[in-house]
C-alpha positions as CSV (number, residue, x, y, z in Angstrom):
1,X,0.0,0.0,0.0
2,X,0.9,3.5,-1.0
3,X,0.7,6.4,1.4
4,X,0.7,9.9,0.0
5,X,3.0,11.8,2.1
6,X,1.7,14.3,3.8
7,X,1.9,18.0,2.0
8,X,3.6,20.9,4.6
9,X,0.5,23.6,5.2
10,X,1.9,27.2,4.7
11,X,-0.4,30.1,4.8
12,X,-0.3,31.7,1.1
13,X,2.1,34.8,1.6
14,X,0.5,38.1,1.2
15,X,2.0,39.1,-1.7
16,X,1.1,36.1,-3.4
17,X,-3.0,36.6,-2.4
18,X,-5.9,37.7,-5.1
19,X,-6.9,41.3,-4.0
20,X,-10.6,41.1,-4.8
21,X,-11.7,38.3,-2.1
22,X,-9.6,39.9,0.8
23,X,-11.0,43.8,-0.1
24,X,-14.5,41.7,-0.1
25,X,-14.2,40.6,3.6
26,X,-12.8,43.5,5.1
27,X,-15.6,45.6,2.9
28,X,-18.2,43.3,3.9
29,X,-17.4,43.4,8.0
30,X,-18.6,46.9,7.7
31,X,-22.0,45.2,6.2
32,X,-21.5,42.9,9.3
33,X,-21.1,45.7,12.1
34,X,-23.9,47.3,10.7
35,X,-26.7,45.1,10.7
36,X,-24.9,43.8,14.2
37,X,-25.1,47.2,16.3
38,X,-28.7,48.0,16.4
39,X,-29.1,44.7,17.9
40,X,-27.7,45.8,21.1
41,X,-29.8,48.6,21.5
42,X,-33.2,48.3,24.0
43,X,-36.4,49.3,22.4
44,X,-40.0,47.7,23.7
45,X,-41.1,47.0,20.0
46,X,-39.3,46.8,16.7
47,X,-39.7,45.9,13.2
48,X,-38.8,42.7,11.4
49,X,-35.2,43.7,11.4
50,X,-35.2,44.9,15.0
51,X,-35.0,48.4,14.8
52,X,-37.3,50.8,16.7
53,X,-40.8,51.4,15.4
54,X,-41.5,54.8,17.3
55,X,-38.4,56.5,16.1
56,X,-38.2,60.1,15.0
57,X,-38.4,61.0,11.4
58,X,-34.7,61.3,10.9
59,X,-33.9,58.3,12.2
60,X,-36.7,56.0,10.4
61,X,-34.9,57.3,7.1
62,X,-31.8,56.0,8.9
63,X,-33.5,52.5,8.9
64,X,-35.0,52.5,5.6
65,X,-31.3,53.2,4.3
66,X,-29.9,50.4,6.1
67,X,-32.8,47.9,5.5
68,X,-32.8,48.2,1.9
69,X,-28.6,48.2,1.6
70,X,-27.4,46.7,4.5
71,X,-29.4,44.0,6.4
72,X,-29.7,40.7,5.2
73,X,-27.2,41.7,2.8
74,X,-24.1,40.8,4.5
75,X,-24.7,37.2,5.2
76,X,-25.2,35.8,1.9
77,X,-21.9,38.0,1.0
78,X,-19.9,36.1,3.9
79,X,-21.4,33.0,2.6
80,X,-20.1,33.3,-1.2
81,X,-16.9,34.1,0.3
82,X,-16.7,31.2,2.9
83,X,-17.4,29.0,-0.2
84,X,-15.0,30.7,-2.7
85,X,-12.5,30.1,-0.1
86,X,-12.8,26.3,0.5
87,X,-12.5,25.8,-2.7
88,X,-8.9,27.7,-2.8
89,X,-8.0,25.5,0.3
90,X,-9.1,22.4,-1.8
91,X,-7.1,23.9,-4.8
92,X,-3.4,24.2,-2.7
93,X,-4.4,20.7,-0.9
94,X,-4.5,19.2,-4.6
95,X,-1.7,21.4,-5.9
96,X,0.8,19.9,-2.7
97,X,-0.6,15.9,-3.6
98,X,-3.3,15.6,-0.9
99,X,-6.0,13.4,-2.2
100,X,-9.5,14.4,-1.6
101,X,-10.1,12.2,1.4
102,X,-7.3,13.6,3.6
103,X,-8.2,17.4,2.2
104,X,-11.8,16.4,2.8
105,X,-10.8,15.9,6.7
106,X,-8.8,19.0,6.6
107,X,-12.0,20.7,5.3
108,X,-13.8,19.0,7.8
109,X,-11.5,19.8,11.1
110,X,-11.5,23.4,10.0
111,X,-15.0,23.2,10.0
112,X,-15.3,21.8,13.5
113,X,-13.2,24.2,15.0
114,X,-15.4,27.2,13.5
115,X,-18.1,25.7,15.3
116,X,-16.8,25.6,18.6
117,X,-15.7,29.3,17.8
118,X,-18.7,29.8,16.9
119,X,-20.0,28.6,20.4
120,X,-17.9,30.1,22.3
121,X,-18.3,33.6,20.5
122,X,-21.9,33.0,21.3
123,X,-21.7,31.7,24.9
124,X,-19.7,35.1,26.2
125,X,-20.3,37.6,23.7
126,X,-23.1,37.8,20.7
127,X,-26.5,35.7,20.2
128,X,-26.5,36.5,16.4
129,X,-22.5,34.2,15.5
130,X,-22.1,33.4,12.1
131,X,-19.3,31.0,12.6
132,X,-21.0,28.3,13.9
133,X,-23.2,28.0,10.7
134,X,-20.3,28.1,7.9
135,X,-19.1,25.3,10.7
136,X,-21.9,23.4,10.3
137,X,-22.3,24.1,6.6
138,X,-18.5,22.7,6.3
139,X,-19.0,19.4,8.5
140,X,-21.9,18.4,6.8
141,X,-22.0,19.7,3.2
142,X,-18.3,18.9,2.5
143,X,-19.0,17.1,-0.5
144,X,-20.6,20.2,-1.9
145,X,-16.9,21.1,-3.1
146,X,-16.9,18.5,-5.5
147,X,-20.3,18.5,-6.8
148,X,-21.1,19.0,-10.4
149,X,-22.4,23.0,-11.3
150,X,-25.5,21.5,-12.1
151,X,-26.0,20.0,-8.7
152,X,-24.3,23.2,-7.1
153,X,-27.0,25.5,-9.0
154,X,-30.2,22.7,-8.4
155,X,-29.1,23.0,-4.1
156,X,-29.2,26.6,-4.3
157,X,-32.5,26.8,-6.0
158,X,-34.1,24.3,-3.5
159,X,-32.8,25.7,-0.6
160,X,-33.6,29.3,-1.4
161,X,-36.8,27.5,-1.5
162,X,-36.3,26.5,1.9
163,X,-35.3,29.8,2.9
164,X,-38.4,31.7,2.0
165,X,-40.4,28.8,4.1
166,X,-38.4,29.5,6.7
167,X,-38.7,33.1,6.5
168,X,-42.4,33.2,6.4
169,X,-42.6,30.8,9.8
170,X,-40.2,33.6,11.8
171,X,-42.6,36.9,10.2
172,X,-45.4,34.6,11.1
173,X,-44.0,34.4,14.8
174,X,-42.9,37.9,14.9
175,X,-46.1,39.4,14.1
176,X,-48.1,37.0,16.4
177,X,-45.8,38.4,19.3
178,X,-46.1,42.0,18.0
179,X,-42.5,42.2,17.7
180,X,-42.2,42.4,21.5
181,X,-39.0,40.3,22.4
182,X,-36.4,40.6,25.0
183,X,-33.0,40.8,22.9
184,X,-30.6,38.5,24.9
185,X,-28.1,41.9,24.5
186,X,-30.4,43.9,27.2
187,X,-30.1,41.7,29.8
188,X,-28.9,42.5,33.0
189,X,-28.6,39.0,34.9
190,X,-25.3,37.9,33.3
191,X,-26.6,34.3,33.5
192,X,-29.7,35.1,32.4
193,X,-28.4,36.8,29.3
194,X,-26.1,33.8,28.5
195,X,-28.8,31.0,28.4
196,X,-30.7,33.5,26.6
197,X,-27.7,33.6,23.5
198,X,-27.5,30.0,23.6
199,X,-31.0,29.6,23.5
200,X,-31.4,32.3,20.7
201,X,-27.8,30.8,19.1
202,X,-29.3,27.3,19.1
203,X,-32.6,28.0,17.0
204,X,-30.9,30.3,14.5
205,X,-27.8,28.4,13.6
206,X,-29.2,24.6,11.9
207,X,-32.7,26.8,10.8
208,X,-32.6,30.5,9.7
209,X,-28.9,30.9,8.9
210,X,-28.4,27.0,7.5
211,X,-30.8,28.0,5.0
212,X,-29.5,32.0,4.6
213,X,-26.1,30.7,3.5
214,X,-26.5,27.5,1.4
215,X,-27.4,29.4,-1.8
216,X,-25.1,32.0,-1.2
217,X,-22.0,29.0,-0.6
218,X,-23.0,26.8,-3.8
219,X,-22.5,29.9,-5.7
220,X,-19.6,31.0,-3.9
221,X,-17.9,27.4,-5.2
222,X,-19.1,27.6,-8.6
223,X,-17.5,31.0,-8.8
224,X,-14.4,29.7,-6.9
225,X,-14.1,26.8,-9.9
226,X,-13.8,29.8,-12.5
227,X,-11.0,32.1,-10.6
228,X,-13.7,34.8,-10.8
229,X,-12.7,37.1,-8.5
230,X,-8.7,36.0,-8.5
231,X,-9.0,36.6,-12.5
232,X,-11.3,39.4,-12.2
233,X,-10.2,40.8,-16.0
234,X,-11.2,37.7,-17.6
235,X,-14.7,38.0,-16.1
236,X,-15.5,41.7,-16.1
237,X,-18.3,41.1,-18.2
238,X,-20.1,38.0,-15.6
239,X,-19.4,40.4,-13.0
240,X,-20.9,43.7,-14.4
241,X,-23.8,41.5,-15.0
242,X,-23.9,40.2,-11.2
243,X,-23.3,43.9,-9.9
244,X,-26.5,45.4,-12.0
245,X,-28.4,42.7,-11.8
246,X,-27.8,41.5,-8.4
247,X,-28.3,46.0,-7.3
248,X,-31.8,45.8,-9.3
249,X,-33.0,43.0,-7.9
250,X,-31.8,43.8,-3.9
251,X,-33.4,47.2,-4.2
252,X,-37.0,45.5,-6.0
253,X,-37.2,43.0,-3.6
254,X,-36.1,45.4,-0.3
255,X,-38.1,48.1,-0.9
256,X,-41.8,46.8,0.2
257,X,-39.9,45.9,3.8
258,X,-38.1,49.3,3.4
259,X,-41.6,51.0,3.0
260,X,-43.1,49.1,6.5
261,X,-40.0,50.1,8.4
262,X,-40.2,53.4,8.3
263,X,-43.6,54.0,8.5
264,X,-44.6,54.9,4.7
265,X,-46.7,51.5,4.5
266,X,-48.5,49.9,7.1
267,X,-49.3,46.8,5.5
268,X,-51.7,43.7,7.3
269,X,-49.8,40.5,8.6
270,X,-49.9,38.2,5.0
271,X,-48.3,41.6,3.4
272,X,-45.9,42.1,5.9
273,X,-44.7,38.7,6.3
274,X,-44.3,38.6,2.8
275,X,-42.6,41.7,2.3
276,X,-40.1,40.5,5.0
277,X,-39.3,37.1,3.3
278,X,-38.9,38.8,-0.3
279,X,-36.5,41.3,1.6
280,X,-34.5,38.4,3.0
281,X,-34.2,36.2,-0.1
282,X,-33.9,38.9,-2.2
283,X,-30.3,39.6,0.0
284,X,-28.5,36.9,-2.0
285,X,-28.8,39.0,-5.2
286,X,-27.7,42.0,-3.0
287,X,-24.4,39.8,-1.7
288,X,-23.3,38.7,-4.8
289,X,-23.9,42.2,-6.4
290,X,-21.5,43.4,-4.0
291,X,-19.1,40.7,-3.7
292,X,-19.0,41.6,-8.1
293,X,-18.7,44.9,-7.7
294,X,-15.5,45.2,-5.5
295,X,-14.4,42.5,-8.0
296,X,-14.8,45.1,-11.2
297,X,-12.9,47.8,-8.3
298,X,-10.3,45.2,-7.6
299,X,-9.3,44.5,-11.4
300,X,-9.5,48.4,-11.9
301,X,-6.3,48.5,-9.1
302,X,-4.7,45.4,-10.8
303,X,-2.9,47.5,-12.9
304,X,-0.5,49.7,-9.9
305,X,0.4,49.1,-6.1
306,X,-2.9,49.3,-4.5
307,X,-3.2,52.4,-2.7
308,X,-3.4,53.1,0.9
309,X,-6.8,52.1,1.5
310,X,-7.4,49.3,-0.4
311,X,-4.4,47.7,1.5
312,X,-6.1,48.1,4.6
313,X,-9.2,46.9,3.6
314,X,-7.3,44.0,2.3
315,X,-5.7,43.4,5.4
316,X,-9.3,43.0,7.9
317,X,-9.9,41.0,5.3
318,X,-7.1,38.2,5.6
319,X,-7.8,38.8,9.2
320,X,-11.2,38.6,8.7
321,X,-12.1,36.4,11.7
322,X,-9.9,38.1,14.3
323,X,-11.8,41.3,13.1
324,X,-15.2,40.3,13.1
325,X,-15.0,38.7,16.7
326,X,-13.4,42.2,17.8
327,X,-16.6,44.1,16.7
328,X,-18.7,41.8,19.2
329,X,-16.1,42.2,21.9
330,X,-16.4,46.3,21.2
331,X,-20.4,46.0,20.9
332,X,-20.5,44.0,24.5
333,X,-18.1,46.5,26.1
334,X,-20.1,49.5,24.8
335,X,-23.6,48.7,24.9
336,X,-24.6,45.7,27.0
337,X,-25.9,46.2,31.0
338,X,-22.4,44.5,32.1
339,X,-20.5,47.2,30.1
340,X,-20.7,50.8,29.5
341,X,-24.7,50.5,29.3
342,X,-25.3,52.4,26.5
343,X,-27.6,50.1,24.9
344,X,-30.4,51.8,27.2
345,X,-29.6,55.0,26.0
346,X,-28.7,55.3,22.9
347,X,-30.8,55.1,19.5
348,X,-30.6,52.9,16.2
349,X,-28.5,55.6,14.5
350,X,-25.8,56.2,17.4
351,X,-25.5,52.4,17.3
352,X,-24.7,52.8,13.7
353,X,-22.3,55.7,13.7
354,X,-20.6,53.4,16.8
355,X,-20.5,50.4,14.3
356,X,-18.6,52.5,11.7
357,X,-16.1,53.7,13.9
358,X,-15.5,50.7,15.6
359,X,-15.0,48.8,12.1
360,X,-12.6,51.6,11.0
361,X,-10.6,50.7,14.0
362,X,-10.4,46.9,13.2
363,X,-9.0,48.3,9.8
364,X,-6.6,50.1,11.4
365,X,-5.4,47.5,13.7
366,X,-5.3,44.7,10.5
367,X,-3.3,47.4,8.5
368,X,-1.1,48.0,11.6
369,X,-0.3,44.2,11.9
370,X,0.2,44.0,8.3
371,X,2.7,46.5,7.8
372,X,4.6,44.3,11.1
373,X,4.1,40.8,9.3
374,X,1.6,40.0,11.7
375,X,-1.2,37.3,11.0
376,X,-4.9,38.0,12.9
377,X,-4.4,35.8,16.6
378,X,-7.4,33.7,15.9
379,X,-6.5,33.1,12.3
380,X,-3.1,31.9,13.5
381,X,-5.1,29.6,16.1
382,X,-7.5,28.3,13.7
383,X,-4.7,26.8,11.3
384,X,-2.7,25.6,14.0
385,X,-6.1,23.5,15.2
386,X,-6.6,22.7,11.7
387,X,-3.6,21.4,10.6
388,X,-2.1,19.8,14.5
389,X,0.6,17.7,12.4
390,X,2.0,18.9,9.8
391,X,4.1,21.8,11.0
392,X,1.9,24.7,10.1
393,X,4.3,27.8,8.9
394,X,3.5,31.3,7.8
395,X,5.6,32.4,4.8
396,X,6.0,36.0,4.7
């Protein structure tokens, strides 16, 4: 019997990494702190996306601007990505000899690990983790990698189905409680507000965001396949289309739950629910638009040094993970009871001027430990879990 040796795991150098999926991530965690902050913030009855119902004016237009840009919009962004980037790990398995069994357990252990981070980023900071899902999309839908595109496109057709099912049973329980919940984020009791994330946690992760990020992944793999956004000139024309398209479709499908949540439509329960789930599916267009159009800005930089900017963006991205558990830590310090308070205090639109600023900081601090050759700490810990023995380096 022949054993393939076994390949030595080196993080891809920065120098030797595709712009466009790394400007992505860091671009999208401002998506991600976005639709996070308001969640931290008290009110005694919000709309479908949790922001406050008896707002001023002003700060309705606020919501309407992030309702139909922002949430649900993210997520199915993250998701393409977390796809797109299997498959490159699948890619530089094959590339060092690994046979698809052993990178399928790599794929797998990787996956395992981002659950319990996942837990754990749940248990003491944030009901709403996202890392437990790609998790559990990695553990059980590994074989997804090596599907054919026809299977890839039938699985996100049937679970966008699923998805709008789904959507319609959470408006359905929304509006039957008048959108009067406790959010686990206002709660004094520190245990109380613990077994309140994990109760939260538990029902979202294999139900609301298994479905949110399926379609978003299989399309994320069937881009990955075609070096879309590492080739981004040889597909300017696929991802022109995407941004329009994916823009027209996001702003069509957003607007009716744009309308309800500030105040210009007050539409009866079937309408409502229904506005929510075309909204919510409607996102995926929204993520891939995005995730295109910082493509097409990618391949315009292609040509020079990417400037300043860019280069930090680029930099939260490849430390994507480190950054995005930073913004809960920043959120929980801030705004929850065992913190600063200011959840009681403050409104939907100081959350959201709080959520910039604290996302330009994680950009700063990325672009700081890039310029020092430093990777993110829990990126760093997540390979070294990932691969325990084979002598995980970083080449700089």
């Amino acid at each position: 019997m022949t054993l393939s040796p076994p390949a030595v795991h080196t993080a891809t150098p920065a120098a030797q990494r595709s712009l466009a999926p790394d400007l992505a991530r860091g671009t999208m965690l401002l998506l991600i702190a976005l639709a996070h902050a308001h969640m931290f913030i008290g009110h005694d009855q919000t709309g479908f996306r949790g922001y406050a119902v008896d707002a001023a004016p002003l700060e309705r237009l606020l919501t309407g601007v992030q309702v139909l840009l922002v949430d649900g919009r993210a997520l199915p962004m993250f998701a393409a990505l977390f796809g797109y980037g299997l498959v490159r790990l699948v890619d530089r398995q094959t590339r060092k000899g690994a046979t698809w069994p052993q990178t399928r357990r790599i794929v797998r252990r990787r996956s395992a690990w981002l659950l319990v981070f996942g837990f754990a980023h749940a248990l003491l900071l944030f009901f709403g983790d996202i890392l437990a899902a790609y998790g559990f999309v990695g553990l059980l839908f590994t074989g997804m990698l090596v599907a054919r595109d026809r299977t890839l496109l039938k699985i996100a057709a049937l679970t966008s189905l699923a998805h709008i099912a789904v959507l319609v049973l959470l408006g359905l329980s929304a509006e039957s409680a008048d959108h009067r919940t406790e959010q686990p984020t206002t709660i004094a009791d520190p245990l109380a507000a613990l077994a309140m994330r994990l109760m939260t946690w538990s029902a979202l992760t294999p139900t609301f965001y298994l479905v949110s990020i399926l379609p978003a992944f299989a399309i994320g793999i069937w881009a990955a396949r075609r070096r879309v956004l590492d080739e981004p000139g040889r597909h300017r024309g696929l991802l022109t289309r995407t941004a329009l398209w994916g823009t027209a479709i996001s702003l069509v499908g957003g607007t009716p739950l744009m309308l309800a949540e500030t105040g210009l439509w007050d539409p009866h329960t079937p309408a409502a629910v229904s506005a929510y789930a075309l909204h919510s599916v409607t996102g995926i267009a929204a993520g891939l638009a995005y995730a295109a159009l910082i493509g097409l800005i990618a391949d315009r930089r292609s040509a020079g040094t990417p400037g300043a900017i860019p280069r930090a963006l680029a930099a939260c991205g490849q430390r994507s993970l480190t950054c995005y558990v930073l913004q809960s830590v920043a959120f929980v310090a801030l705004f929850s009871p065992q913190g600063a308070g200011l959840g009681t205090e403050l409104t939907d639109a100081a959350a959201s001027a709080i959520a910039v600023a604290v996302w330009a900081a994680t950009v700063a601090l990325a672009a700081a430990m890039a310029r020092n050759g430093r990777r993110g700490p829990l990126e760093t810990l997540l390979r070294r879990l990932t691969y325990p023995r084979s002598g995980f380096k970083y080449a700089k």
